[in-house]
C-alpha positions in Angstrom: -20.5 -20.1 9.0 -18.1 -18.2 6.4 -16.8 -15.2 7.9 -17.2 -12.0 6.3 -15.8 -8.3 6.5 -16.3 -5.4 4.5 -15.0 -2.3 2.9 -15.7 1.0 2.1 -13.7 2.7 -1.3 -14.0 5.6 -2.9 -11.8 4.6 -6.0 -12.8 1.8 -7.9 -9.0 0.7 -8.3 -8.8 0.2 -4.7 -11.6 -2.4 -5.0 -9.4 -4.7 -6.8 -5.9 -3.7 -4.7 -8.1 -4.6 -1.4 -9.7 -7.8 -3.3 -6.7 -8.9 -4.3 -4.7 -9.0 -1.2 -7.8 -10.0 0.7 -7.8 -13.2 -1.2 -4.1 -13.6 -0.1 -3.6 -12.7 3.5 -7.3 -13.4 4.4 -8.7 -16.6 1.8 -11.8 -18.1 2.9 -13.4 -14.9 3.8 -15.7 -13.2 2.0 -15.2 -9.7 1.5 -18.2 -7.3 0.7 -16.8 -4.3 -1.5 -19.3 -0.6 -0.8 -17.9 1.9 -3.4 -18.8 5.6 -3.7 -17.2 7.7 -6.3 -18.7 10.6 -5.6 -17.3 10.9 -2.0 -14.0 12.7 -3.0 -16.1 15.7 -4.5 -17.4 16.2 -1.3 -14.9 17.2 0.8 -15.8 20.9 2.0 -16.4 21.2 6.0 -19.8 21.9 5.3 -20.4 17.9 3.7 -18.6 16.8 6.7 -22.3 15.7 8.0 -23.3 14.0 4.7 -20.0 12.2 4.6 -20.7 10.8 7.5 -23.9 9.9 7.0 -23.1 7.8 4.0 -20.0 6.0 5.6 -22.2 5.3 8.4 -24.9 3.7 6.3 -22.1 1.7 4.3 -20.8 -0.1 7.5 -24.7 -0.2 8.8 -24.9 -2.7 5.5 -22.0 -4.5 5.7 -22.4 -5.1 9.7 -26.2 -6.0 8.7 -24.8 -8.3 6.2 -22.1 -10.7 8.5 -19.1 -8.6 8.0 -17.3 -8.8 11.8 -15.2 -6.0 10.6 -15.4 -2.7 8.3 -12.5 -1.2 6.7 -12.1 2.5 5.4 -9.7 2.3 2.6 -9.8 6.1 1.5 -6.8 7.7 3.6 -9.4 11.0 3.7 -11.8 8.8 6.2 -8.9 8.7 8.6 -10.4 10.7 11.5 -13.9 9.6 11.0 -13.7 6.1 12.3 -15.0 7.0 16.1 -18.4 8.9 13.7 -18.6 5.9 12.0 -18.5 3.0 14.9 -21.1 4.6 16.3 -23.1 3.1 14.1 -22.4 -0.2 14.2 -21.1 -3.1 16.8 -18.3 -4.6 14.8 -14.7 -2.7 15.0 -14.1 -0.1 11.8 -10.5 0.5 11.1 -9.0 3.4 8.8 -6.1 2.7 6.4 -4.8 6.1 7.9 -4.9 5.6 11.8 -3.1 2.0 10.6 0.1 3.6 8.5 -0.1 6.4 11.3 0.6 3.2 13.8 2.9 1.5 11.4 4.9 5.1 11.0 4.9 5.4 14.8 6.7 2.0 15.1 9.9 3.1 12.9 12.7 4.7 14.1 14.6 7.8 12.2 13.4 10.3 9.5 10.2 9.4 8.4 8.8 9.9 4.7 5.5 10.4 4.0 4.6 10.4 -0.3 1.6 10.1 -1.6 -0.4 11.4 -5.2 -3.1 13.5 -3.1 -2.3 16.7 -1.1 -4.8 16.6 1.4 -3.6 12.8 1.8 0.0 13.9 2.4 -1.4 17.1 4.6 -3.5 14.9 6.6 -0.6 12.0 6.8 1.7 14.0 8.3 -0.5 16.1 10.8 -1.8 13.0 12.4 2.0 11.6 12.7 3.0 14.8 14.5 0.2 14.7 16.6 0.7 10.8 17.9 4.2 11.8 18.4 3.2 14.9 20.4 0.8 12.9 22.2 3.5 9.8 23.2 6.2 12.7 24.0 8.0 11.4 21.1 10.3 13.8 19.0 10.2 12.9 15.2 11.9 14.1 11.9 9.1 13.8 9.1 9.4 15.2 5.6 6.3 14.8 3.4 6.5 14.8 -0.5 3.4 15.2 -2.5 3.8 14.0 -6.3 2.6 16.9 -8.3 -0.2 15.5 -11.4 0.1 11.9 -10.5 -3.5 11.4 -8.7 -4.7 13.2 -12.1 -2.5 11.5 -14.3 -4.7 8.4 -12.2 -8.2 9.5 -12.6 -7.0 9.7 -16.4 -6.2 6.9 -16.5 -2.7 7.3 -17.3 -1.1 5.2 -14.9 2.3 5.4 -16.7 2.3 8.9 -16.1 1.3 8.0 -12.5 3.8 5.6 -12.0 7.2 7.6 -13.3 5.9 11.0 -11.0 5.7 8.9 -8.2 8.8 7.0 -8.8 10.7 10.0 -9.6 9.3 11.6 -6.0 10.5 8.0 -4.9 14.2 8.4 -5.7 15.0 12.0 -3.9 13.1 10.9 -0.6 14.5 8.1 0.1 18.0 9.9 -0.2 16.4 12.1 3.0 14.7 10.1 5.2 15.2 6.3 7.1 11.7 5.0 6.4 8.9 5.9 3.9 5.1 5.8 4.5 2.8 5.0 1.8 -0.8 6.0 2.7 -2.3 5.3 -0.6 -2.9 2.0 -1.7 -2.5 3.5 -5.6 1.0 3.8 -5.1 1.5 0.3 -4.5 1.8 -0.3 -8.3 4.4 2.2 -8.8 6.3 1.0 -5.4 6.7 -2.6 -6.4 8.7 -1.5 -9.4 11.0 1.1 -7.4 14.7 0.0 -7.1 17.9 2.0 -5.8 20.8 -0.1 -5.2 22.1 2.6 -3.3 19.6 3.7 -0.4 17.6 0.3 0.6 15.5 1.9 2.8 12.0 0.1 3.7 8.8 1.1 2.1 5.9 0.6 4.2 2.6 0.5 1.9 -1.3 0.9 3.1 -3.1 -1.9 1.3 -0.9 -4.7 2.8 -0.7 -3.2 6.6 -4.2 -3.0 6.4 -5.3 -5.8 5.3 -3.2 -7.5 7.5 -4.5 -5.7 10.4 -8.1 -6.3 9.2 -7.2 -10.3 9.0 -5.8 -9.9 12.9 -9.0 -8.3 13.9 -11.0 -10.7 12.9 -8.9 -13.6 14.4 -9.3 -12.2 17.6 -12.8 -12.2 17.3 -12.6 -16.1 18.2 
């Protein structure tokens, strides 16, 4: 029987980042895509309940369907995965609680970027608040890039890609590692070069896949 997983977007470009890497780190399986546009517009306190209601009938499908997994690909669904497991019997992971882990790992001044500020808000609270929790002291600087997530709903992704490249260059003079919560920024990232400060860029779309792939192997 094929295997299957699914995910959950709320950008239609992330549809074809996830896709694509899927097809790389995970070929064979199928992948079932659940995209809602709308969910972004809905992120007052008050729609909390009606946020989760829809990501819990999204991962009802998929898990209905054969996926083994769910994945939350929006960095906003980060503290929603216990909500939505509840719902179903397969695991559900969040690109955020994954970069959160990934960040954790790394030693030094950590650098959080991102196009979004309630991504790079939310990015960095949860960091401090694993590290609190683990008794860990850590040095995080977050940089929001000013007009680039419009500049993306625009579609102007060259506009997108030279804000967050230029936001690129002056944090990784400042900090030992960068975090990358939204997959996005991968287009802009696999073009960034700076002889001068190598210092490793650790993108959401690959991590997660990769931990989605490792999931589902241990499901055997």
């Amino acid at each position: 029987m094929k295997r299957s997983v699914g995910m959950i977007h709320v950008l239609p470009e992330n549809v074809m980042i996830f896709g694509r890497l899927a097809g790389e780190l995970v070929p064979g399986v199928e992948v079932q895509h659940f995209l809602d546009t709308s969910l972004p517009t809905m992120s007052a306190p008050a729609s909390r309940p009606e946020v989760i209601n829809r990501l819990q009938t999204y991962a009802s499908f998929a898990s209905r369907s054969g996926s083994e997994a769910v994945l939350l690909t929006c960095t906003a669904f980060g503290r929603l995965v216990e909500e939505v497991s509840s719902a179903v019997d397969c695991p559900v992971l969040s690109v955020l609680e994954i970069m959160v882990d990934e960040a954790l790992k790394q030693h030094g001044r950590i650098g959080i970027v991102g196009s979004h500020p309630c991504t790079v808000a939310g990015a960095e609270r949860l960091v401090r608040e694993r590290a609190t929790q683990e008794g860990r002291a850590l040095e995080v600087e977050a940089r929001h890039c000013p007009g680039a997530f419009d500049a993306m709903r625009n579609g102007d992704w060259e506009t997108h890609d030279r804000v967050v490249l230029e936001n690129l260059r002056e944090l990784v003079q400042r900090v030992d590692v960068v975090v990358a919560p939204q997959a996005s920024l991968e287009r802009a990232i696999v073009r960034f070069k700076d002889a001068r400060h190598r210092v490793p860029i650790l993108t959401s779309s690959r991590l997660s896949v990769a931990r989605l792939r490792d999931t589902v192997e241990r499901l055997d």
